[in-house]
Every structure is written in structure tokens, then in C-alpha cells.
Backbone bond lengths (Angstrom), bond angles and torsions (degrees), N, CA, C in turn:
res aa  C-N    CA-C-N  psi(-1)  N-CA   C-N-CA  omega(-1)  CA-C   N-CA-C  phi
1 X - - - 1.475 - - 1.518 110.78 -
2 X 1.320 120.06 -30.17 1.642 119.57 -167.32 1.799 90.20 -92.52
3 X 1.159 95.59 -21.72 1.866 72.55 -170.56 1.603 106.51 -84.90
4 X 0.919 108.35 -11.69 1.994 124.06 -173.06 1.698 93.79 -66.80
5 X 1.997 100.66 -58.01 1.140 109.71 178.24 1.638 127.17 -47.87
6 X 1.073 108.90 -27.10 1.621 143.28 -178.43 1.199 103.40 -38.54
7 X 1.669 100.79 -77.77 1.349 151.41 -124.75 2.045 85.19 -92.12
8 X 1.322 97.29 -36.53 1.615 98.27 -164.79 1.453 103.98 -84.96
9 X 1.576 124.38 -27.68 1.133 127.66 163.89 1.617 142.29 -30.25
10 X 1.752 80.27 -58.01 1.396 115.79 -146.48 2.344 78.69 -84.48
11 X 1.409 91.94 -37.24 1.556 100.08 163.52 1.657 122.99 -22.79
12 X 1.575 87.01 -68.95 1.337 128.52 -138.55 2.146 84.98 -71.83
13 X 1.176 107.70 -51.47 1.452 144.18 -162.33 1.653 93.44 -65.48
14 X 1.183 123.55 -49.12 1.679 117.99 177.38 1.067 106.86 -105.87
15 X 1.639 129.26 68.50 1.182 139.56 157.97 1.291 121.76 -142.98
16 X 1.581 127.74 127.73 0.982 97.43 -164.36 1.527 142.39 112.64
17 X 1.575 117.95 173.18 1.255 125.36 163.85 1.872 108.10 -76.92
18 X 1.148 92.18 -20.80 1.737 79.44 -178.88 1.792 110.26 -84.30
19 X 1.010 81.21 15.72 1.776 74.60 -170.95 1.685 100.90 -110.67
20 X 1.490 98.63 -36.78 1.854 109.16 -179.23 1.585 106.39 -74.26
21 X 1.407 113.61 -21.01 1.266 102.95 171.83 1.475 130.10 -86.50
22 X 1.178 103.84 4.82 1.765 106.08 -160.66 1.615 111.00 -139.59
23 X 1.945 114.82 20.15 1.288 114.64 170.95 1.590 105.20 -50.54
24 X 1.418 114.36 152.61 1.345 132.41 170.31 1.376 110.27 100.58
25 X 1.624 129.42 -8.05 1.101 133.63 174.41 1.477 105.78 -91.25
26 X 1.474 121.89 152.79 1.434 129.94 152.25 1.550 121.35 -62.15
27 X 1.461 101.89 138.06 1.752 94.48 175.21 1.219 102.07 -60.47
28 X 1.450 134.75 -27.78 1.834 114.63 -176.58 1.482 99.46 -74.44
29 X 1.075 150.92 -28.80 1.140 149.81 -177.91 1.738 92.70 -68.88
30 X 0.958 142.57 -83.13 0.994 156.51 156.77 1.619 120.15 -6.69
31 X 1.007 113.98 -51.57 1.660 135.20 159.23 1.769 105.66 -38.53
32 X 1.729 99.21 -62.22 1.134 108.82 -160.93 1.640 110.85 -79.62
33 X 1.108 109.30 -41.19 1.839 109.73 165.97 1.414 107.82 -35.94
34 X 1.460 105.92 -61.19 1.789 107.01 -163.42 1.785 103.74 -75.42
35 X 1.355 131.95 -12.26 0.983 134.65 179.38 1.457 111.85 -73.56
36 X 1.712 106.60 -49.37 1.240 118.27 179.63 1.497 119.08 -56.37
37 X 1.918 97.08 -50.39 1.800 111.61 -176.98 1.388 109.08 -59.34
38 X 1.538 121.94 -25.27 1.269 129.54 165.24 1.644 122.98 -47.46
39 X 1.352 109.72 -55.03 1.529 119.87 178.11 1.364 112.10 -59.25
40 X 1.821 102.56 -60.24 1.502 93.58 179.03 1.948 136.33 -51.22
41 X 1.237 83.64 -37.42 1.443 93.92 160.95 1.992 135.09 -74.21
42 X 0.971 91.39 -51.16 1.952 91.98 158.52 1.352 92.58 -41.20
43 X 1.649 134.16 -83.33 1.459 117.65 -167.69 1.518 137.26 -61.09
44 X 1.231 109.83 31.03 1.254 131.79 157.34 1.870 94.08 -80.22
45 X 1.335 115.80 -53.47 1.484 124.66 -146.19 1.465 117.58 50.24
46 X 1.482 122.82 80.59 1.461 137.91 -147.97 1.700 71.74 -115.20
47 X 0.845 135.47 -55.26 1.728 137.21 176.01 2.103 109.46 80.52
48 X 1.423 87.42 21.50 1.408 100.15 -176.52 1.651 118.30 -126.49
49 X 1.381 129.44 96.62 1.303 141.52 -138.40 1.445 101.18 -72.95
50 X 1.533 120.53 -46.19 1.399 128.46 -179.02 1.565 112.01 -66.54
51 X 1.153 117.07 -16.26 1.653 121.25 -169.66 1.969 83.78 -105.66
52 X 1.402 134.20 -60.05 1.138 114.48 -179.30 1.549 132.30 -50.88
53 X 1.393 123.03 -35.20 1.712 139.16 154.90 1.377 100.62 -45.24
54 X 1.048 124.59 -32.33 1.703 105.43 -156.61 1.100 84.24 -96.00
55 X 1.773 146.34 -68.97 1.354 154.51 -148.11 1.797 82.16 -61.13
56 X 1.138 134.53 -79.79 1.319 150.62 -145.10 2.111 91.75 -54.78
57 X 1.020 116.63 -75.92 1.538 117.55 153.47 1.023 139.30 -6.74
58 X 2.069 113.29 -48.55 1.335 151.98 166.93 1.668 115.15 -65.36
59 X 1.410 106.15 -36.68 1.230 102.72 -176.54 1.336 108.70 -107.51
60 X 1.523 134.25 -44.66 1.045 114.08 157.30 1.580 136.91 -39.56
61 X 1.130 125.32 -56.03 1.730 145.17 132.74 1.803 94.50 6.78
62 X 1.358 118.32 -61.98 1.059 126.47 -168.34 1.658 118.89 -83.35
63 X 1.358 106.60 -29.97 1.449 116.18 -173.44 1.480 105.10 -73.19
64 X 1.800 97.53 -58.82 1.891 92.38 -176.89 1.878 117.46 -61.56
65 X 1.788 112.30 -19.23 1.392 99.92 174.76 1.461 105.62 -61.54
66 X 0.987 99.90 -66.64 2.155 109.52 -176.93 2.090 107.98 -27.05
67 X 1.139 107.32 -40.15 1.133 115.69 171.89 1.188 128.79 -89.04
68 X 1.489 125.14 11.47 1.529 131.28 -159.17 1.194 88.24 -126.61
69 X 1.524 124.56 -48.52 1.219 126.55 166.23 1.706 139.24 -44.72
70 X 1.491 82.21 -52.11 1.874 112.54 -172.94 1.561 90.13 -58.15
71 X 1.480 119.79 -59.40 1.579 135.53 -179.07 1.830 107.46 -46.83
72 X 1.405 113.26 -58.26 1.589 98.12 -173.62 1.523 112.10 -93.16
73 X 1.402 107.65 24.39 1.660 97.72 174.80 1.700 107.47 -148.93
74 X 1.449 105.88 79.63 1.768 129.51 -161.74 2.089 88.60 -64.39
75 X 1.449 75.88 177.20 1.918 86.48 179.48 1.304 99.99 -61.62
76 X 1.746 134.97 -27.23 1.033 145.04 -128.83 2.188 95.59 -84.39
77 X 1.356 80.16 -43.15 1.736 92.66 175.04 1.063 118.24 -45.58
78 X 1.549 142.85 -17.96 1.085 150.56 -136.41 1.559 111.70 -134.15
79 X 1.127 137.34 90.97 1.720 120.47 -159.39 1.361 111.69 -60.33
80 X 1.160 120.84 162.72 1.566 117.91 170.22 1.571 122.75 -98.77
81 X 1.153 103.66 109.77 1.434 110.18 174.42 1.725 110.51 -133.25
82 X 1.704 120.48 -121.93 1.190 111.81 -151.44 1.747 78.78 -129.55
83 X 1.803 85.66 164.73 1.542 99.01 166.39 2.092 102.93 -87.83
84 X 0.884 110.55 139.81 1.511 111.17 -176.27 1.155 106.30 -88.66
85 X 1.611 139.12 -9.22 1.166 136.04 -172.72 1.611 108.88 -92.19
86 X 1.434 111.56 -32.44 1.308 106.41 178.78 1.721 98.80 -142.90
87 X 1.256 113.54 16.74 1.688 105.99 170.40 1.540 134.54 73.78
88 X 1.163 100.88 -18.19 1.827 121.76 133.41 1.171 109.34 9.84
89 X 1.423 126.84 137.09 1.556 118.13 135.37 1.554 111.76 -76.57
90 X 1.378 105.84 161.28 1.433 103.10 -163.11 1.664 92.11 -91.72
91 X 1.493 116.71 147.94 1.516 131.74 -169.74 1.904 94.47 -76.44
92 X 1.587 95.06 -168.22 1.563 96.51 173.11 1.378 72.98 -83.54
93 X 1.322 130.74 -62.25 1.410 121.02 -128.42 1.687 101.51 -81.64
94 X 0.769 118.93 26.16 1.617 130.98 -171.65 1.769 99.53 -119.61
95 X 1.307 102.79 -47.27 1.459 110.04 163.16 1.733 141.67 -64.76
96 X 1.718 81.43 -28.56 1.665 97.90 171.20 1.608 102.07 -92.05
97 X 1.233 128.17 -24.72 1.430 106.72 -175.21 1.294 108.79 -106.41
98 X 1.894 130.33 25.34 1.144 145.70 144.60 2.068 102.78 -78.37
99 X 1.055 104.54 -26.04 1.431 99.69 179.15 1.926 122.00 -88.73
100 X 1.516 72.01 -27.61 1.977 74.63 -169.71 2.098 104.36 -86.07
101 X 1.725 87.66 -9.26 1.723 84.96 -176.75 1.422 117.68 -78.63
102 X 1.234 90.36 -2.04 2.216 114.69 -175.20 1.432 89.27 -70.52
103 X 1.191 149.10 -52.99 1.551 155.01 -158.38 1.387 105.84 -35.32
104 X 1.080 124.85 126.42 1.481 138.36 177.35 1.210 132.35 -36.27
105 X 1.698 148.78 77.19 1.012 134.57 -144.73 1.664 112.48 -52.97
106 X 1.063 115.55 -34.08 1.719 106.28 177.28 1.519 108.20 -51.44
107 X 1.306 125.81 -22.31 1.767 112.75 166.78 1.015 125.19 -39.86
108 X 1.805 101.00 -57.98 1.533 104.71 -176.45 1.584 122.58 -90.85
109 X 1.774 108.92 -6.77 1.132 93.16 168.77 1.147 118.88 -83.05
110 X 1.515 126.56 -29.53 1.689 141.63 178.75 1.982 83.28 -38.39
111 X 1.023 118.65 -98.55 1.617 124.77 -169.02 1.335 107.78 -17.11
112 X 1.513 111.56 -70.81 1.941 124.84 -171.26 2.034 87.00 -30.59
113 X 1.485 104.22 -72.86 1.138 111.30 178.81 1.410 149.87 -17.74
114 X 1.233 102.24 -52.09 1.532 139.96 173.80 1.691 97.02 -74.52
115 X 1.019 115.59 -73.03 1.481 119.49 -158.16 1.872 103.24 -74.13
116 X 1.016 120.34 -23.24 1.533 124.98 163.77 1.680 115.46 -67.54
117 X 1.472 103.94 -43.55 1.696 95.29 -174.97 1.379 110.06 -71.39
118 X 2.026 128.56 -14.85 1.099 120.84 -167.74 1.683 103.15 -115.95
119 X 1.204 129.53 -11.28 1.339 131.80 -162.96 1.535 105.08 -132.30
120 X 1.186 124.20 153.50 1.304 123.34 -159.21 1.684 87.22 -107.32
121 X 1.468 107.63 -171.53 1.909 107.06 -157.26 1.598 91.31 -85.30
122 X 0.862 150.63 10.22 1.852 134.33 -178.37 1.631 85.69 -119.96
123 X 1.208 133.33 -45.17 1.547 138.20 -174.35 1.950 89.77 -55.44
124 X 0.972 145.06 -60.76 1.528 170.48 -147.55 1.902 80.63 -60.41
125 X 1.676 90.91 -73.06 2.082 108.33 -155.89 1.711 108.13 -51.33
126 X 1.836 106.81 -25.33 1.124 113.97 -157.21 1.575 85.34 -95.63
127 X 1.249 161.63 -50.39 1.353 144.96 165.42 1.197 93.55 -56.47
128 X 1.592 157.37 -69.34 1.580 122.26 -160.92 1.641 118.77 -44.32
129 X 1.520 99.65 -52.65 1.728 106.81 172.56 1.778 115.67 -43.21
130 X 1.378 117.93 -21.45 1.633 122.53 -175.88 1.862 93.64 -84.57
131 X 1.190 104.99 -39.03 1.585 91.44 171.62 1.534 126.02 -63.60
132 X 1.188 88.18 -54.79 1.782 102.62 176.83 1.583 129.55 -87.09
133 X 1.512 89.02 17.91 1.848 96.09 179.32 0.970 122.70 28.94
134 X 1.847 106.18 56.95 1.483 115.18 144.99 1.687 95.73 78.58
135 X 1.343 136.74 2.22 1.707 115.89 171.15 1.122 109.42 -63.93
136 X 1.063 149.31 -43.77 1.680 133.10 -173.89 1.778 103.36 -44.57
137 X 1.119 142.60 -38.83 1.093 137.75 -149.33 1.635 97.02 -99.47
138 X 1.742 113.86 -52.80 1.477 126.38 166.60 1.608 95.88 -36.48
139 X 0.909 122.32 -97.35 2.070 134.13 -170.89 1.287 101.04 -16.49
140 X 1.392 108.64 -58.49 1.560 112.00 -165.20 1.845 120.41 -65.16
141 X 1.585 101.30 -21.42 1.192 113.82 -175.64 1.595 112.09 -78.27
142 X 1.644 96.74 -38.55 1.610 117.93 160.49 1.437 112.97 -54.58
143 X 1.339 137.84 -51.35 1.458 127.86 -176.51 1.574 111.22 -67.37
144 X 1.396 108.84 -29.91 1.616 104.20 -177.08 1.444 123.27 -91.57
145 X 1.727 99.78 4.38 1.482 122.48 157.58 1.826 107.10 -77.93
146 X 0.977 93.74 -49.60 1.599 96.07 -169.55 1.599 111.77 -74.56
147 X 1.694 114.89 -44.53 1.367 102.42 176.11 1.743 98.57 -115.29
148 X 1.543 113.19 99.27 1.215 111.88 172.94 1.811 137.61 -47.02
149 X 1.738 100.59 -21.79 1.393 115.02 -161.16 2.272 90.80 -118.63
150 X 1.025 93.92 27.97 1.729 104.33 176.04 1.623 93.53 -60.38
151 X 1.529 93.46 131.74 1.634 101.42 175.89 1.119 97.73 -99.72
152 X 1.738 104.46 156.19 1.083 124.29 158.35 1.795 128.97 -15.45
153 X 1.516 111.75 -60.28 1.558 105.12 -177.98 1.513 91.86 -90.23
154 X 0.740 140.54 -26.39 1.901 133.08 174.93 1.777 96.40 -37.88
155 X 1.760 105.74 -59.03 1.251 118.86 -167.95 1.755 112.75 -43.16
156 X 1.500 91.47 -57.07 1.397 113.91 -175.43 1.350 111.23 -50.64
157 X 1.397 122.24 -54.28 1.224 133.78 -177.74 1.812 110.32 -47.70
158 X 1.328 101.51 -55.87 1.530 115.55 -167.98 1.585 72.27 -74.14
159 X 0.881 121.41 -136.93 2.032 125.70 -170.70 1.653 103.61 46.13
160 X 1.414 93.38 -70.22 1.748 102.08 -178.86 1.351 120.62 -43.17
161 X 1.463 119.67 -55.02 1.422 141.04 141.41 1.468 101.55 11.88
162 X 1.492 90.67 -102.25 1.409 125.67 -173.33 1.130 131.51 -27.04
163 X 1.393 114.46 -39.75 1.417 154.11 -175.29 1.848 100.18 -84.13
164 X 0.959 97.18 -53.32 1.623 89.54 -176.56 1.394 117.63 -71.68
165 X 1.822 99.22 -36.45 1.434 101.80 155.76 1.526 142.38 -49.85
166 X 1.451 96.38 -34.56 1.704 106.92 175.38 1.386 113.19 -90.85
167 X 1.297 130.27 -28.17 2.000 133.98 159.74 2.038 88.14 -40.54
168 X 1.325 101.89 -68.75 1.643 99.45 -144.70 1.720 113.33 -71.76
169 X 1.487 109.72 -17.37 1.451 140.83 157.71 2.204 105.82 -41.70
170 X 1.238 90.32 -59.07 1.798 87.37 -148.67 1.755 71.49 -59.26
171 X 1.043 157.13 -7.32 1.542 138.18 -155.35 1.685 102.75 -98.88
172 X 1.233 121.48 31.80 1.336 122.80 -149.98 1.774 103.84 -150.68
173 X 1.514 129.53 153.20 1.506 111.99 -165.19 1.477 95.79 -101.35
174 X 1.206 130.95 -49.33 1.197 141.52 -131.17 1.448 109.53 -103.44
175 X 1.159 135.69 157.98 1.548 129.37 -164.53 1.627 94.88 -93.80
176 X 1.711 113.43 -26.37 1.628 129.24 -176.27 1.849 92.49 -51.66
177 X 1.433 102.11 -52.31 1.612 120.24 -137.59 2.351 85.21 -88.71
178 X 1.058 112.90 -27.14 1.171 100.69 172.51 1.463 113.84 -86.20
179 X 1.238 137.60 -36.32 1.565 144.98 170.55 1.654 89.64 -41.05
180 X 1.191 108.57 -57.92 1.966 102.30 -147.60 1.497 80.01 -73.58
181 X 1.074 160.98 29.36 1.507 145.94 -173.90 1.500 95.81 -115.97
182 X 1.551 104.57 -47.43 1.405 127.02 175.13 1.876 111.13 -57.63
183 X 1.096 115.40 -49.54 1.644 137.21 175.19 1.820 90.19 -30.79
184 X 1.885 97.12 -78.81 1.252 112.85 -162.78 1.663 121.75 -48.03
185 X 1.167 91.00 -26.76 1.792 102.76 178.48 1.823 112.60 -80.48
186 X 1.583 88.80 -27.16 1.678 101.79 -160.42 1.879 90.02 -75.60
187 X 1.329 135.39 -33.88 0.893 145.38 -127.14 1.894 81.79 -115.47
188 X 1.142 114.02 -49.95 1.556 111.24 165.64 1.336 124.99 -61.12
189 X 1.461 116.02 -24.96 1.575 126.13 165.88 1.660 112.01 -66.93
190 X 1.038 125.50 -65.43 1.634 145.55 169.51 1.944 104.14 -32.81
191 X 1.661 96.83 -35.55 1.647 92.52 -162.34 1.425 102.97 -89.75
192 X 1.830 104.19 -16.81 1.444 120.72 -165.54 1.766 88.96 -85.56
193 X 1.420 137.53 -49.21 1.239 115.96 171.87 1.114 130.43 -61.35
194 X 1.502 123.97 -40.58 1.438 126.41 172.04 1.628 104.05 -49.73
195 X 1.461 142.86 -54.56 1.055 140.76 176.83 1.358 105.78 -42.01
196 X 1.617 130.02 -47.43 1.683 134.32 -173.81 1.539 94.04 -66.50
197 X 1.187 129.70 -24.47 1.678 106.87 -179.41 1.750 100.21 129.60
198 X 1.280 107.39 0.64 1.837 99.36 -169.88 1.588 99.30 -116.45
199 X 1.815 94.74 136.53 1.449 120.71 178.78 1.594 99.04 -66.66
200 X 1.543 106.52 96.04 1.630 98.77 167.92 1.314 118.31 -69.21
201 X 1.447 131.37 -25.62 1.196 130.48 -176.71 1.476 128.89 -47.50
202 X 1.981 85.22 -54.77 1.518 97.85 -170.23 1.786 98.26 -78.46
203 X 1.586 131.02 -42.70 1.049 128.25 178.99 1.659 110.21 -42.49
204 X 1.242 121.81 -26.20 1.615 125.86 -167.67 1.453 99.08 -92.61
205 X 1.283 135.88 -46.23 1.341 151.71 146.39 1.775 125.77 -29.67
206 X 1.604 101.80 -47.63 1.361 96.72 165.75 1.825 114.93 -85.12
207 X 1.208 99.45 -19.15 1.419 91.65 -171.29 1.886 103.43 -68.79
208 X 1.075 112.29 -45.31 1.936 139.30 177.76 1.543 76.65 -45.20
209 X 0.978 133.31 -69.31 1.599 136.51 -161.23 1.325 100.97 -43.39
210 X 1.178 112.08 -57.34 1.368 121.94 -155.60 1.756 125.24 -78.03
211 X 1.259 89.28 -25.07 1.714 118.48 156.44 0.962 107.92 -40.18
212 X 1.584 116.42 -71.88 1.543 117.34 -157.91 1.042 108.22 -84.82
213 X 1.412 129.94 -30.79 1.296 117.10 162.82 1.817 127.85 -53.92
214 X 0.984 117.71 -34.82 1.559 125.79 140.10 1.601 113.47 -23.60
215 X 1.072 97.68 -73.77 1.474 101.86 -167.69 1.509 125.25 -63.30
216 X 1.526 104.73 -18.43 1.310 115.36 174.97 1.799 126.93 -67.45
């Protein structure tokens, strides 16, 4: 049965726009995108075969570009010099995600696209979260650890964050290269409370406190 399944994949994979979009990948690589985009989508339970092919198509379509890219354009593409914001030498991984941010915006809009005309906006958040394994929800659970008395638009604000963080995230290969996407947003949340009036320091400090006292 899995090799039939295989066999229909590898089908499915040289036909097409999904096939012109994703030279430089292996059909097992290839196999496994549409296998994967497959799962995530059944758990929608959309129970509609012509709307699941297309989404499943859509995201794979999208997975092997992100990876076709990430693959022909190493840290190496990128010269080494400084971060200009704080004077840094620039990291590899500062160098690789100066390379993978070059990627063609029609990648990610082709997907936004696709998955908007067939899925409604919470159907949409719940495939970004399958890319980004669920951190928007992890972080958020973390801030309302750290500031227990987080208001309502504080919430909202950071939420928004998060969200923009995880759209600009799935465009990225590496779980390294999606965290630091997450960092940059997390680091705009922190600056966005200190601006509302709250000591992030000590709030980050008592919470660390409070850890170990746990553990004791």
C-alpha cells in the first residue's frame, strides 16, 4: 500500500506546475513535502477532495521553493562584514537568513493566495502553526507566565507580533532560522511593554526566580 502510495506521489510531483516549480529537489524530497502537505491538510477535515489537491499542491509548491532556494544560495553568497544595527560581525546564521530573505516574494504570496481562496482565516493560522510548530501559541503562553496581570490590548498587541512573526517565519528552512524571526518580533513585544510602563527586566527576573523555586 505505501509503495502504490509512493508511486502516486512521485506521479502527482511531475505534473504540472508543481513540478516546474521545484527543479533542484529530489523526488524523495518531493514525495515527502506532498505527503506531509497531505496530513496537514486532512486535519483541517475540509472533507472536499478538489479543495484538498489544490491546498496540498499549494503548500508543497511552496515547501520545495523555500528549499530550492535555501540550497542554491549558502551563507557563502553573502560577504562577511558587520551587523549595522549594533556592529556585530555578521553570524553564519545572520548570513544565511540575509540569503534566504532574497527569495522571491511571489513564493509566499502564491501560498497566502492559495490557502485564502480555499480556507477561511483560523483554517489559514492553523496550517501556518503546522509550519512553525505551534510557537505563536508556546510564546504567548510564555508572556502570560511572565506578566501575569497582561491586559487585554497588551495581549492583542503581542498576538499581532507573533502572527507576523509566524507569516514571515514559514519563508525560512531551518527551525534555527525560524526562532531568530520569532526573537525579532519577541524583542519588539518586550520594547512594546516597556513603552506601556512595565519593568521587563525585573518581570523576567521574577519569573527566573520563580522557576527555581519550583524546582526546589
Amino acid at each position: 500500500m505505501k509503495k502504490i502510495q509512493t508511486i502516486f506521489l512521485v506521479m502527482l510531483l511531475m505534473s504540472g506546475n508543481l513540478f516546474a516549480t521545484t527543479v533542484g529537489n529530489s523526488q524523495e524530497k518531493l514525495a515527502q513535502y506532498v505527503e506531509e502537505a497531505g496530513e496537514w491538510v486532512a486535519a483541517l477535515n475540509l472533507n472536499d477532495v478538489a479543495k484538498e489537491q489544490r491546498l496540498t499542491d499549494a503548500i508543497a509548491i511552496h515547501r520545495s521553493a523555500v528549499k530550492n532556494w535555501h540550497d542554491t544560495h549558502p551563507a557563502s553568497t553573502v560577504p562577511e562584514g558587520i551587523n549595522p544595527r549594533t556592529g556585530d560581525k555578521l553570524t553564519e546564521l545572520d548570513r544565511q537568513m540575509i540569503a534566504d530573505s532574497a527569495i522571491p516574494a511571489s513564493v509566499h504570496e502564491n501560498l497566502m493566495k492559495a490557502l485564502r481562496a480555499d480556507l477561511t482565516e483560523e483554517q489559514v493560522e492553523l496550517i501556518l502553526d503546522k509550519y512553525t510548530i505551534g510557537k505563536v501559541d508556546f510564546t504567548m503562553r510564555g508572556y502570560k507566565a511572565i506578566v501575569p496581570d497582561l491586559t487585554a490590548e497588551e495581549e492583542a498587541k503581542i498576538l499581532g507580533y507573533m502572527k507576523e512573526a509566524r507569516e514571515m517565519a514559514i519563508d525560512y528552512k531551518s527551525m534555527k532560522q525560524i526562532s531568530a524571526i520569532f526573537e525579532i518580533y519577541k524583542t519588539k513585544s518586550e520594547q512594546y511593554l516597556i513603552s506601556n510602563g512595565r519593568d521587563w527586566r525585573q518581570l523576567y527576573k521574577d519569573f527566573v526566580k520563580s522557576l527555581k523555586e519550583q524546582k526546589k
